[in-house]
mmCIF file of the N, C-alpha and C atoms, coordinates in Angstrom:
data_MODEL
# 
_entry.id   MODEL 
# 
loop_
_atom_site.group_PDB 
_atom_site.id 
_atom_site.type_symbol 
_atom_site.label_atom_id 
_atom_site.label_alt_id 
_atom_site.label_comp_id 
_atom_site.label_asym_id 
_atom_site.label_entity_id 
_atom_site.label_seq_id 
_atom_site.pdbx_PDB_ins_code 
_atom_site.Cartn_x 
_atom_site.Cartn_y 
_atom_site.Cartn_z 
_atom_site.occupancy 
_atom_site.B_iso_or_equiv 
_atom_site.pdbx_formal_charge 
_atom_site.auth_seq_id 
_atom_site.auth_comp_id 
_atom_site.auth_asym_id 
_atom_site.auth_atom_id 
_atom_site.pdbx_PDB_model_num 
ATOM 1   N N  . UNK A 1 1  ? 0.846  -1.170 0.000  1.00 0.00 ? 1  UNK A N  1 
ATOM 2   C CA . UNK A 1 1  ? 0.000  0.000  0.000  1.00 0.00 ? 1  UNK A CA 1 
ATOM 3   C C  . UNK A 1 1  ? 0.894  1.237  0.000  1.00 0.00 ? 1  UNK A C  1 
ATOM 4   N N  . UNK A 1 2  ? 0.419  2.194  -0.876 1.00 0.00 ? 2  UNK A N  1 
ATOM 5   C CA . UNK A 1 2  ? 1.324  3.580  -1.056 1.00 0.00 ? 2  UNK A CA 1 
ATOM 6   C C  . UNK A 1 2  ? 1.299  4.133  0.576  1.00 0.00 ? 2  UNK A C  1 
ATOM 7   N N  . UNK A 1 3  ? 2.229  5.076  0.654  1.00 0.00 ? 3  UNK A N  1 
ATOM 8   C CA . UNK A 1 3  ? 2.059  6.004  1.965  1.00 0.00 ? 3  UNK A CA 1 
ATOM 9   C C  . UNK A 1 3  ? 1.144  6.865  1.326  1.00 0.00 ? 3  UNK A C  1 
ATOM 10  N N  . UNK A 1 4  ? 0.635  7.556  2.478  1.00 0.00 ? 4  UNK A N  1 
ATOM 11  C CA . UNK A 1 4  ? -0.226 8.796  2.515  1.00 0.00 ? 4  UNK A CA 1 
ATOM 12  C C  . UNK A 1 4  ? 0.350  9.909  1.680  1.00 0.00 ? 4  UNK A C  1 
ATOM 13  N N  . UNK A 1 5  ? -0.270 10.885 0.726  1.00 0.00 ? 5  UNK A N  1 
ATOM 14  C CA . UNK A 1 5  ? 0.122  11.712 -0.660 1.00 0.00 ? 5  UNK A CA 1 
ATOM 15  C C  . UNK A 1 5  ? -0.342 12.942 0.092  1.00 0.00 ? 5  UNK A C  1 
ATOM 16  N N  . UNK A 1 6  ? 1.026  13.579 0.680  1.00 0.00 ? 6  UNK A N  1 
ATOM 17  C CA . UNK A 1 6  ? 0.309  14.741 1.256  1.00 0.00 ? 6  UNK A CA 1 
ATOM 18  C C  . UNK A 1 6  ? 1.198  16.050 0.918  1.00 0.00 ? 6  UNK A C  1 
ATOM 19  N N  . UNK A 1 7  ? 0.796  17.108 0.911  1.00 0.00 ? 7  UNK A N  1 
ATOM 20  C CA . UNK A 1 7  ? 1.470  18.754 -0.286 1.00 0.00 ? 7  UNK A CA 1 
ATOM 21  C C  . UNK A 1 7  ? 2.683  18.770 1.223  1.00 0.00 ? 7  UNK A C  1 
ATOM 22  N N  . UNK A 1 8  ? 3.795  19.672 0.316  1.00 0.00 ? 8  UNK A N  1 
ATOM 23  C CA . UNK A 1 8  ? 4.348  20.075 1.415  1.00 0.00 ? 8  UNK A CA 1 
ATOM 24  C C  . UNK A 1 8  ? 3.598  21.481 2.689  1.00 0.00 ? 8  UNK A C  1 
ATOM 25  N N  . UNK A 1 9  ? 2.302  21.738 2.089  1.00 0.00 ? 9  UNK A N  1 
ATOM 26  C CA . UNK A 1 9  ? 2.021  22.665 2.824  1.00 0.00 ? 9  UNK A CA 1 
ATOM 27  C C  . UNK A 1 9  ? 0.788  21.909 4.094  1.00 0.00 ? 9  UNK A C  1 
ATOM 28  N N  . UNK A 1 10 ? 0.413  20.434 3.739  1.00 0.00 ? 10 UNK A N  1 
ATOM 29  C CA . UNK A 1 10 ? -0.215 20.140 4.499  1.00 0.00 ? 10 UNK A CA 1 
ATOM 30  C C  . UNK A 1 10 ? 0.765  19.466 5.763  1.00 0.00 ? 10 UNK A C  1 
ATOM 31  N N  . UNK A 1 11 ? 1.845  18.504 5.488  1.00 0.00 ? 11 UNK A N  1 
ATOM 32  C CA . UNK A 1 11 ? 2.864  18.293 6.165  1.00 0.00 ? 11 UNK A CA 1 
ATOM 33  C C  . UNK A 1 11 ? 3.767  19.626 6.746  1.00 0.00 ? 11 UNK A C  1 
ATOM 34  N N  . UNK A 1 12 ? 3.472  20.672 7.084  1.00 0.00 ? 12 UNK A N  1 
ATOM 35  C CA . UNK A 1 12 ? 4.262  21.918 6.905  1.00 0.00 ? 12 UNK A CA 1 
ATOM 36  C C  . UNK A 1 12 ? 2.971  22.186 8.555  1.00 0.00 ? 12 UNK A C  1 
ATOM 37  N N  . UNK A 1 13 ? 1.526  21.971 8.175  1.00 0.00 ? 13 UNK A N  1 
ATOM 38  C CA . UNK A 1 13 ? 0.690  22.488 8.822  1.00 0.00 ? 13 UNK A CA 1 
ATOM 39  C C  . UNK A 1 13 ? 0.412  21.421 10.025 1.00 0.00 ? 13 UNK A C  1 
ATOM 40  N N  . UNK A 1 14 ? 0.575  20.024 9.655  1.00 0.00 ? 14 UNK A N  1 
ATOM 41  C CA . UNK A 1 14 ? 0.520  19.524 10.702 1.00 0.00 ? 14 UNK A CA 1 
ATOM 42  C C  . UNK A 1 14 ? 2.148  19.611 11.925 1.00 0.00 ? 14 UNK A C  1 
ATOM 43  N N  . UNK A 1 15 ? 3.081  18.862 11.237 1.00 0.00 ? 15 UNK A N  1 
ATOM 44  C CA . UNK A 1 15 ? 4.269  19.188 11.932 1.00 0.00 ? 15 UNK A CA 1 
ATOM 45  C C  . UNK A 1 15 ? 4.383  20.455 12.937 1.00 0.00 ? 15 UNK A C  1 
ATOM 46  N N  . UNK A 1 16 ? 3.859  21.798 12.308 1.00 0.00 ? 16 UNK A N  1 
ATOM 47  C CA . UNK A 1 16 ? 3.473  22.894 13.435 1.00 0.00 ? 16 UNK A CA 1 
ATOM 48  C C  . UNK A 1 16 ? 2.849  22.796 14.204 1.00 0.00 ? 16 UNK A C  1 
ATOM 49  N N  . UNK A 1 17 ? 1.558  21.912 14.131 1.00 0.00 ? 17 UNK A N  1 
ATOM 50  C CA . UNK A 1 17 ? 0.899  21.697 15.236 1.00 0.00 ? 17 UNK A CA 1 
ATOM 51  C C  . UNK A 1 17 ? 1.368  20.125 15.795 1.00 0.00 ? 17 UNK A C  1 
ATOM 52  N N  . UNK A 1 18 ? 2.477  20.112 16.065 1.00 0.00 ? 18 UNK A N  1 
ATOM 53  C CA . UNK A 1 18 ? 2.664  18.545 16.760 1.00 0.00 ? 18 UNK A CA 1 
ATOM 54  C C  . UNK A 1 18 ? 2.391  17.609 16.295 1.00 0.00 ? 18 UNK A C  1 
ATOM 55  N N  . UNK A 1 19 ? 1.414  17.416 15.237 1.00 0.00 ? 19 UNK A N  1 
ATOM 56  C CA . UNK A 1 19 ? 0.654  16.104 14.598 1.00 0.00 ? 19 UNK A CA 1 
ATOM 57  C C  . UNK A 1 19 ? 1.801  15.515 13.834 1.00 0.00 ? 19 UNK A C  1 
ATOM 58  N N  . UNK A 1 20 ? 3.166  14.983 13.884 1.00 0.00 ? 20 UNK A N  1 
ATOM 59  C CA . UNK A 1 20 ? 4.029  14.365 13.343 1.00 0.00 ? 20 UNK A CA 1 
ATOM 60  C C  . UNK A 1 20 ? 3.844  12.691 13.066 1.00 0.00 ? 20 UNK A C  1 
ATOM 61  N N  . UNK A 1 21 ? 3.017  12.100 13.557 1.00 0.00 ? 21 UNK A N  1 
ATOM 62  C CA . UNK A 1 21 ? 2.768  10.892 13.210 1.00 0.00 ? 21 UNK A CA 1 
ATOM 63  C C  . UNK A 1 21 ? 1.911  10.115 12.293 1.00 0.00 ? 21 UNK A C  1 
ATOM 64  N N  . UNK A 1 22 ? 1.542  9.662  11.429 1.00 0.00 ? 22 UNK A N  1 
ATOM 65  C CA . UNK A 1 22 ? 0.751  8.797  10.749 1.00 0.00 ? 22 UNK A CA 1 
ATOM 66  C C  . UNK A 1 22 ? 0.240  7.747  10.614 1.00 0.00 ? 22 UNK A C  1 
ATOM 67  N N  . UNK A 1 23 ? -0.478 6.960  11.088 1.00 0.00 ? 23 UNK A N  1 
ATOM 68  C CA . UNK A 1 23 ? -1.519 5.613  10.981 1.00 0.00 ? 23 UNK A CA 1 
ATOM 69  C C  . UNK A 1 23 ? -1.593 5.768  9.271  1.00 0.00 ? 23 UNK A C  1 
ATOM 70  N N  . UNK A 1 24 ? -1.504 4.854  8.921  1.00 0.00 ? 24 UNK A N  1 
ATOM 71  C CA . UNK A 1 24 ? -2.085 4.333  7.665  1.00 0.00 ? 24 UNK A CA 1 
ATOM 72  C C  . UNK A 1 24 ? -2.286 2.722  8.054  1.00 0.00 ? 24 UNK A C  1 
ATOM 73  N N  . UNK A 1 25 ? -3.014 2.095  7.688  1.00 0.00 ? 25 UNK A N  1 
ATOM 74  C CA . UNK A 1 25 ? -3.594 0.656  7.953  1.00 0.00 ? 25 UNK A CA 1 
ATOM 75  C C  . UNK A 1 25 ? -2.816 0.568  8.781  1.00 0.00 ? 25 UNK A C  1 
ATOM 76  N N  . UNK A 1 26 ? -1.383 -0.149 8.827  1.00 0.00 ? 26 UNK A N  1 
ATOM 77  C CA . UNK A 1 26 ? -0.489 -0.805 9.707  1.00 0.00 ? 26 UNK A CA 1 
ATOM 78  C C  . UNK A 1 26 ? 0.612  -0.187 9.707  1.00 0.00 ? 26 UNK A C  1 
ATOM 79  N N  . UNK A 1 27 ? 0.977  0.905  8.790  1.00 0.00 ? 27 UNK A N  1 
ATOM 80  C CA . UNK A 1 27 ? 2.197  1.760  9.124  1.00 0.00 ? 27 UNK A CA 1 
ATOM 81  C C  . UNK A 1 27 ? 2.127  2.634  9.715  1.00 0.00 ? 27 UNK A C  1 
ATOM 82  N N  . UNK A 1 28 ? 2.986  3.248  10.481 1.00 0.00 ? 28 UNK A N  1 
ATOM 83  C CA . UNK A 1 28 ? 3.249  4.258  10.916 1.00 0.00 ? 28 UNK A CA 1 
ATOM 84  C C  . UNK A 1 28 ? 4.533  4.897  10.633 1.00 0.00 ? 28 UNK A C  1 
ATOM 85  N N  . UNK A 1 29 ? 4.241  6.454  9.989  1.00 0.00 ? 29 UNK A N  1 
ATOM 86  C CA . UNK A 1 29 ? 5.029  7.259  9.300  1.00 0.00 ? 29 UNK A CA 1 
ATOM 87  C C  . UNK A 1 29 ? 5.163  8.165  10.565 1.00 0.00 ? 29 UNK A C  1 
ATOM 88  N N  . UNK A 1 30 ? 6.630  8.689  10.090 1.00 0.00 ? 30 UNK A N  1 
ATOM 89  C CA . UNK A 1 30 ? 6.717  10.456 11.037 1.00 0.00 ? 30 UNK A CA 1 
ATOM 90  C C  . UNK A 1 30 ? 7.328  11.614 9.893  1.00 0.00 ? 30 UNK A C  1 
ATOM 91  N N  . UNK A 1 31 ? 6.455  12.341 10.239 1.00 0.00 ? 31 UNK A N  1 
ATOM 92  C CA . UNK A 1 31 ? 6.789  13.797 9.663  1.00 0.00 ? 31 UNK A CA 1 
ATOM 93  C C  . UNK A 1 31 ? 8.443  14.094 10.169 1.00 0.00 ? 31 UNK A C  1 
ATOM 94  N N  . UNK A 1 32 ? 9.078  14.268 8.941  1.00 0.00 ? 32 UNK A N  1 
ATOM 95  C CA . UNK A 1 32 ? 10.582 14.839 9.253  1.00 0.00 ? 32 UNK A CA 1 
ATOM 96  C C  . UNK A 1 32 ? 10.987 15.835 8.375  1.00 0.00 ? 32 UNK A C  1 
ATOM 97  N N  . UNK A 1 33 ? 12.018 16.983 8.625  1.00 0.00 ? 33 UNK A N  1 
ATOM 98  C CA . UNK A 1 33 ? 12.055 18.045 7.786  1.00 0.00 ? 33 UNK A CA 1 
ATOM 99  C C  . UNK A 1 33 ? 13.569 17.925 7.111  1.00 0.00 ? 33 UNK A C  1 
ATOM 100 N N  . UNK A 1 34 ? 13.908 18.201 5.935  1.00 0.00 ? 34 UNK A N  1 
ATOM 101 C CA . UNK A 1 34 ? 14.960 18.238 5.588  1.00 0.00 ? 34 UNK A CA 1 
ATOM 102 C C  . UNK A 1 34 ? 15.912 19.633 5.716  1.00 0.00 ? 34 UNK A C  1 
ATOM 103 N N  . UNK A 1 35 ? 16.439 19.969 6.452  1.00 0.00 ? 35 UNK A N  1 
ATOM 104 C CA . UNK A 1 35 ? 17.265 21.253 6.139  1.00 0.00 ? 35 UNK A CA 1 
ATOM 105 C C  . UNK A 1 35 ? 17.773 21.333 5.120  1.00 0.00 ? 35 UNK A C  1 
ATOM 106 N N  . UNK A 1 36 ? 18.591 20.403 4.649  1.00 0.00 ? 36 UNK A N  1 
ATOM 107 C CA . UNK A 1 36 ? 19.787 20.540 3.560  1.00 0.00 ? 36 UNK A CA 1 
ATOM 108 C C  . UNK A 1 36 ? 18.657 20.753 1.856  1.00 0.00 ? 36 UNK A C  1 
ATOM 109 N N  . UNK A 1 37 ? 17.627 19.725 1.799  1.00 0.00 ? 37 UNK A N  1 
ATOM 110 C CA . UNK A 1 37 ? 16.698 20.278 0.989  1.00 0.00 ? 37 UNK A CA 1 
ATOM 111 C C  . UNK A 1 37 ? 15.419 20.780 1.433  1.00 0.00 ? 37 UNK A C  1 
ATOM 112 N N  . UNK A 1 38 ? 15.110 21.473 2.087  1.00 0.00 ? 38 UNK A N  1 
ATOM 113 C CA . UNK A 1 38 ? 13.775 22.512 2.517  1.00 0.00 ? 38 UNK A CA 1 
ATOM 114 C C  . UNK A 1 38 ? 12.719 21.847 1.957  1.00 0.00 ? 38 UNK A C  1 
ATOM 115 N N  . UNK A 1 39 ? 12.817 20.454 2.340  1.00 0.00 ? 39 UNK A N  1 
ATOM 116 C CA . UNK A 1 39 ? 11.498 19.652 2.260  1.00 0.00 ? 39 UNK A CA 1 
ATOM 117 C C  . UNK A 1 39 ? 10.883 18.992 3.547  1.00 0.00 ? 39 UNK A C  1 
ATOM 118 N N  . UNK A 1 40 ? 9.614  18.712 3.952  1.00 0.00 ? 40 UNK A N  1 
ATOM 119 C CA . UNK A 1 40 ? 8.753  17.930 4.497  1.00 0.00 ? 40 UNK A CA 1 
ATOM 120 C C  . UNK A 1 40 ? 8.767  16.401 4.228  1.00 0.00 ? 40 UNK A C  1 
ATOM 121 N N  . UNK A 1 41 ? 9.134  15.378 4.552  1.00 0.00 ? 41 UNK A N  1 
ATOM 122 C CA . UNK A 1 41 ? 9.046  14.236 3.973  1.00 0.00 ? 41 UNK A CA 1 
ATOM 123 C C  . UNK A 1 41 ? 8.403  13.201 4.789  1.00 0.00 ? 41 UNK A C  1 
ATOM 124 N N  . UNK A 1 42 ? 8.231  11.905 4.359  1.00 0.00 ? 42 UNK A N  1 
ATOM 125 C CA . UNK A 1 42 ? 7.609  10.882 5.645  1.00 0.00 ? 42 UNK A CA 1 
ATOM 126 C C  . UNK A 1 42 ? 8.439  9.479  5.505  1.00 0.00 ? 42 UNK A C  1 
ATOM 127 N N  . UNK A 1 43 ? 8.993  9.244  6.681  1.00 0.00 ? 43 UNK A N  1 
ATOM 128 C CA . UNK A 1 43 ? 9.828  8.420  7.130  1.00 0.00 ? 43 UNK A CA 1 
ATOM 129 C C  . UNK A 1 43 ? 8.624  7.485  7.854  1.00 0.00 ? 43 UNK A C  1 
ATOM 130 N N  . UNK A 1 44 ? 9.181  6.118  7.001  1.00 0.00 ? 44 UNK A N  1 
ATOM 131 C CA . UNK A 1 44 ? 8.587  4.421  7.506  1.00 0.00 ? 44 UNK A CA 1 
ATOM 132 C C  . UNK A 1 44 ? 8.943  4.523  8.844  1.00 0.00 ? 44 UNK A C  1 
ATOM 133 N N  . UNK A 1 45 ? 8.386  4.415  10.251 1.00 0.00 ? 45 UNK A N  1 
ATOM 134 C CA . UNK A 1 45 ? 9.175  3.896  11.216 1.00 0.00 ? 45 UNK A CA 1 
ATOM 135 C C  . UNK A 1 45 ? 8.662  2.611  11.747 1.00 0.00 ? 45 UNK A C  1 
ATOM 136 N N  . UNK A 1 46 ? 7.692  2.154  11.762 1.00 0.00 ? 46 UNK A N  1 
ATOM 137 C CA . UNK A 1 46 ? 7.618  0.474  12.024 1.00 0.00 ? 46 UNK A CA 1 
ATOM 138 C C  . UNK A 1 46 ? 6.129  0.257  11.012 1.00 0.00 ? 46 UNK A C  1 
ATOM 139 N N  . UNK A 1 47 ? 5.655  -1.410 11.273 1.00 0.00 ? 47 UNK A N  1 
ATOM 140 C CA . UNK A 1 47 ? 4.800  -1.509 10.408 1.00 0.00 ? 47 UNK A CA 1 
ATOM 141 C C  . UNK A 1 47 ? 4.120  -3.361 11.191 1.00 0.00 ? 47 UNK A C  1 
ATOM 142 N N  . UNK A 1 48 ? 3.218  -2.928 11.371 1.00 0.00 ? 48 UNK A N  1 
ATOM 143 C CA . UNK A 1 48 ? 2.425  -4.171 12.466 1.00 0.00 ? 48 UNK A CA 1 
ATOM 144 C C  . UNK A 1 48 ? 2.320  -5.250 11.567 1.00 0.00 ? 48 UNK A C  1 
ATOM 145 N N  . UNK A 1 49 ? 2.338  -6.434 12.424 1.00 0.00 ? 49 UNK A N  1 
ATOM 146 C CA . UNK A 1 49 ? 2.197  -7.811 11.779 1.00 0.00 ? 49 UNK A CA 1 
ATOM 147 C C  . UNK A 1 49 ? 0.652  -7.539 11.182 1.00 0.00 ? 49 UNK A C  1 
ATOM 148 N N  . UNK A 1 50 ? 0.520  -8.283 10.267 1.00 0.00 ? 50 UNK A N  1 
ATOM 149 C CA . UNK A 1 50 ? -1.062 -8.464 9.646  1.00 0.00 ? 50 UNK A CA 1 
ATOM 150 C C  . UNK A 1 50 ? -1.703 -8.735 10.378 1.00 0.00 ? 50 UNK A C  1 
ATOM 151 N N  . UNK A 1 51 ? -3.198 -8.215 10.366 1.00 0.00 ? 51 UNK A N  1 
ATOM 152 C CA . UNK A 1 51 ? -4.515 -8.546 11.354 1.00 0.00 ? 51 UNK A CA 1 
ATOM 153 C C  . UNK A 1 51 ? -4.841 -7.380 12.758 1.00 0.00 ? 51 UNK A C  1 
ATOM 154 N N  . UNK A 1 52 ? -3.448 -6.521 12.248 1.00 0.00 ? 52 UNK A N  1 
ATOM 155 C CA . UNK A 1 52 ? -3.479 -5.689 13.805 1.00 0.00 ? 52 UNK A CA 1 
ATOM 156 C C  . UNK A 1 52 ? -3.717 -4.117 12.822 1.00 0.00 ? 52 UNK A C  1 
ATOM 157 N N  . UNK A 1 53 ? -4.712 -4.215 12.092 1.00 0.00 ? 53 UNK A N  1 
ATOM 158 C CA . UNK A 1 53 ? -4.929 -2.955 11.446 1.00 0.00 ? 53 UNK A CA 1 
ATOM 159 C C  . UNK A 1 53 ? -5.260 -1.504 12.383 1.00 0.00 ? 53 UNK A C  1 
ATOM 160 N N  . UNK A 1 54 ? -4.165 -0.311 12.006 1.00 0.00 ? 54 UNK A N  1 
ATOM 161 C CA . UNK A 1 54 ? -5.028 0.762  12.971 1.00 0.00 ? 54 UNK A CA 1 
ATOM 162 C C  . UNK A 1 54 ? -5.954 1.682  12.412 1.00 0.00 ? 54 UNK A C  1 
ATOM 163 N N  . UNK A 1 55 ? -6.187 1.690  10.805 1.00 0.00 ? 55 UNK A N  1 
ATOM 164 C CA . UNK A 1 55 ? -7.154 2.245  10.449 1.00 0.00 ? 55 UNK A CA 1 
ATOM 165 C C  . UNK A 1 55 ? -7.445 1.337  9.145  1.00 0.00 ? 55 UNK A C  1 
ATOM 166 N N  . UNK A 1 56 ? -8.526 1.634  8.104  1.00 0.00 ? 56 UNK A N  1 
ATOM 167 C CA . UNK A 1 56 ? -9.091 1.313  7.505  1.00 0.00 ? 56 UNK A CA 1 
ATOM 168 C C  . UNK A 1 56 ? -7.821 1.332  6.094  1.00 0.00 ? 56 UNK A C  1 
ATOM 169 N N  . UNK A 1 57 ? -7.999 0.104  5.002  1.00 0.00 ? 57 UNK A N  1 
ATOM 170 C CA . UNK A 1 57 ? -7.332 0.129  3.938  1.00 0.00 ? 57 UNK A CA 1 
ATOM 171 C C  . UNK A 1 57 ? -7.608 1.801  3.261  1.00 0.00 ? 57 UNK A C  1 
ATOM 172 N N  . UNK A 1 58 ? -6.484 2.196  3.147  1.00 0.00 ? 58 UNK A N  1 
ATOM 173 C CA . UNK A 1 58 ? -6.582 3.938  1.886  1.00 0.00 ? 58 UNK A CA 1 
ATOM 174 C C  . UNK A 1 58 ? -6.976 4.616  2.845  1.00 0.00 ? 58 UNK A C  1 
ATOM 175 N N  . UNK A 1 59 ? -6.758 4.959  3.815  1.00 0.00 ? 59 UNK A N  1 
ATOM 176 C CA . UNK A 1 59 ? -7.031 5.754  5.283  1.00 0.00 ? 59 UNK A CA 1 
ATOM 177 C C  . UNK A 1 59 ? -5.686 6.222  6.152  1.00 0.00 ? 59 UNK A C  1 
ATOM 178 N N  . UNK A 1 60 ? -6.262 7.465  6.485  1.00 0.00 ? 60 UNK A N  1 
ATOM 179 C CA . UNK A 1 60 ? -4.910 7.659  7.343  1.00 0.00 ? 60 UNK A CA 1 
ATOM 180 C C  . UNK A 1 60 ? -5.406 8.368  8.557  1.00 0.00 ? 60 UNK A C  1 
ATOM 181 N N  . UNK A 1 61 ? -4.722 8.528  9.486  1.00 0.00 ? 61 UNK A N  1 
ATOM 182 C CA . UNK A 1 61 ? -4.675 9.486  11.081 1.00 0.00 ? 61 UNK A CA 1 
ATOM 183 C C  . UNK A 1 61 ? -3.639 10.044 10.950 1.00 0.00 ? 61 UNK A C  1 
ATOM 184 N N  . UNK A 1 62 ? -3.384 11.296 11.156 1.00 0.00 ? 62 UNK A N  1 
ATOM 185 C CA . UNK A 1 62 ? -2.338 12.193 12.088 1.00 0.00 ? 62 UNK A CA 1 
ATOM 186 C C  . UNK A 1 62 ? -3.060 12.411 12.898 1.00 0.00 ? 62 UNK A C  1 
ATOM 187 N N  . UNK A 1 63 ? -1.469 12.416 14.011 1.00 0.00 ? 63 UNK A N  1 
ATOM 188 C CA . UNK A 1 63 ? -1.482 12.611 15.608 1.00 0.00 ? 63 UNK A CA 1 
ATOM 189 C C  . UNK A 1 63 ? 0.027  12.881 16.000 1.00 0.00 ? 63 UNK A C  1 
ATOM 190 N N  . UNK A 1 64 ? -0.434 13.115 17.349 1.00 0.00 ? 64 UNK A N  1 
ATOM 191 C CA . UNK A 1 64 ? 0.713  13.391 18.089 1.00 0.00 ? 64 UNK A CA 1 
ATOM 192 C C  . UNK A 1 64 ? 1.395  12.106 18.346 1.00 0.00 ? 64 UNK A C  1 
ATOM 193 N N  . UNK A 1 65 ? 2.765  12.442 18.828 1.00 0.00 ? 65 UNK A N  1 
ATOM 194 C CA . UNK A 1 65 ? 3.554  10.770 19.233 1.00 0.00 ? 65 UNK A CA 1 
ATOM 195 C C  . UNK A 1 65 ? 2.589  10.619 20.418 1.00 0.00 ? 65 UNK A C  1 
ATOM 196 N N  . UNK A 1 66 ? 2.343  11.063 21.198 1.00 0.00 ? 66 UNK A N  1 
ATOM 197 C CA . UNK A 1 66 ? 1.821  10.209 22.533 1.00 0.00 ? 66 UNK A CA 1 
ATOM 198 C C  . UNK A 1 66 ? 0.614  9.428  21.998 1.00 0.00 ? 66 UNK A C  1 
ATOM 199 N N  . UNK A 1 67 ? -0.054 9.986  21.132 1.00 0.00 ? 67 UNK A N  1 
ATOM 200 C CA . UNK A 1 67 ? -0.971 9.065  20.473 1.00 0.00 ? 67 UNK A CA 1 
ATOM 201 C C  . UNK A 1 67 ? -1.068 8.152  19.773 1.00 0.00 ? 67 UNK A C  1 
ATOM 202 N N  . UNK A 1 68 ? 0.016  8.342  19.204 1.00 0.00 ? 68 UNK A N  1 
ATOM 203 C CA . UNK A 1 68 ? 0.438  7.241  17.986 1.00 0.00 ? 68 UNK A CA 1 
ATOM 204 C C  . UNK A 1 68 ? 1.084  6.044  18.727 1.00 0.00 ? 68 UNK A C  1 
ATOM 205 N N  . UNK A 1 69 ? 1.722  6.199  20.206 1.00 0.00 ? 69 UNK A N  1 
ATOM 206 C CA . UNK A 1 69 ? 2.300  5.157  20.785 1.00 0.00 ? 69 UNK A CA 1 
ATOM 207 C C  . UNK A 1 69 ? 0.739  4.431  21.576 1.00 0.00 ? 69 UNK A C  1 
ATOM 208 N N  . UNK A 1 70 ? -0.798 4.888  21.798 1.00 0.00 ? 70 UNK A N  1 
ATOM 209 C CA . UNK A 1 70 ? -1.209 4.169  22.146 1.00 0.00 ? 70 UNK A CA 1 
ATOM 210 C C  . UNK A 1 70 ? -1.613 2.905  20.989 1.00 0.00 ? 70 UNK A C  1 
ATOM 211 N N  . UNK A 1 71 ? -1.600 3.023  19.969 1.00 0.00 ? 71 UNK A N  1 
ATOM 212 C CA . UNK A 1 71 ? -1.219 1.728  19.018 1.00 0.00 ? 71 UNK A CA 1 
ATOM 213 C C  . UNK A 1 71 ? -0.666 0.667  18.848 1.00 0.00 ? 71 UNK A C  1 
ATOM 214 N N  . UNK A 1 72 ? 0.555  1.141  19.513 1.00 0.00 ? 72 UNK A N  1 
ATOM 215 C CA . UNK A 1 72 ? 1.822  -0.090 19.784 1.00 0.00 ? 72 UNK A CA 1 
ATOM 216 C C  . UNK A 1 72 ? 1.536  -1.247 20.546 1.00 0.00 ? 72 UNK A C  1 
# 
């Protein structure tokens, strides 16, 4: 499944407000910024065994880390 397709101005808007994390079915992405290229990007950081879905197939959540760790 693709990651979440998001502008640099929507990743720009959450990251300001803390929302650095991403649910997609079983992945979870984090908002990270590039200095060296003045981009927004999303970094894989783990990805649940099958059957432990946290949202719906083609669906996503942003949240904060404290939220995103009640998933784990």
């Amino acid at each position: 499944m693709a990651r979440p397709e998001l502008s640099q101005r929507e990743l720009k808007a959450y990251h300001d407000k803390g929302e650095t994390m991403i649910w997609q079915y079983r992945t979870l992405y984090q908002i990270d910024y590039s200095r060296a290229q003045e981009i927004f990007y999303l970094r894989k950081v783990l990805r649940k065994p099958a059957g432990n879905n946290v949202t719906l197939p083609g669906r996503f959540h942003v949240m904060t880390p404290e939220h995103a760790q009640r998933f784990l």
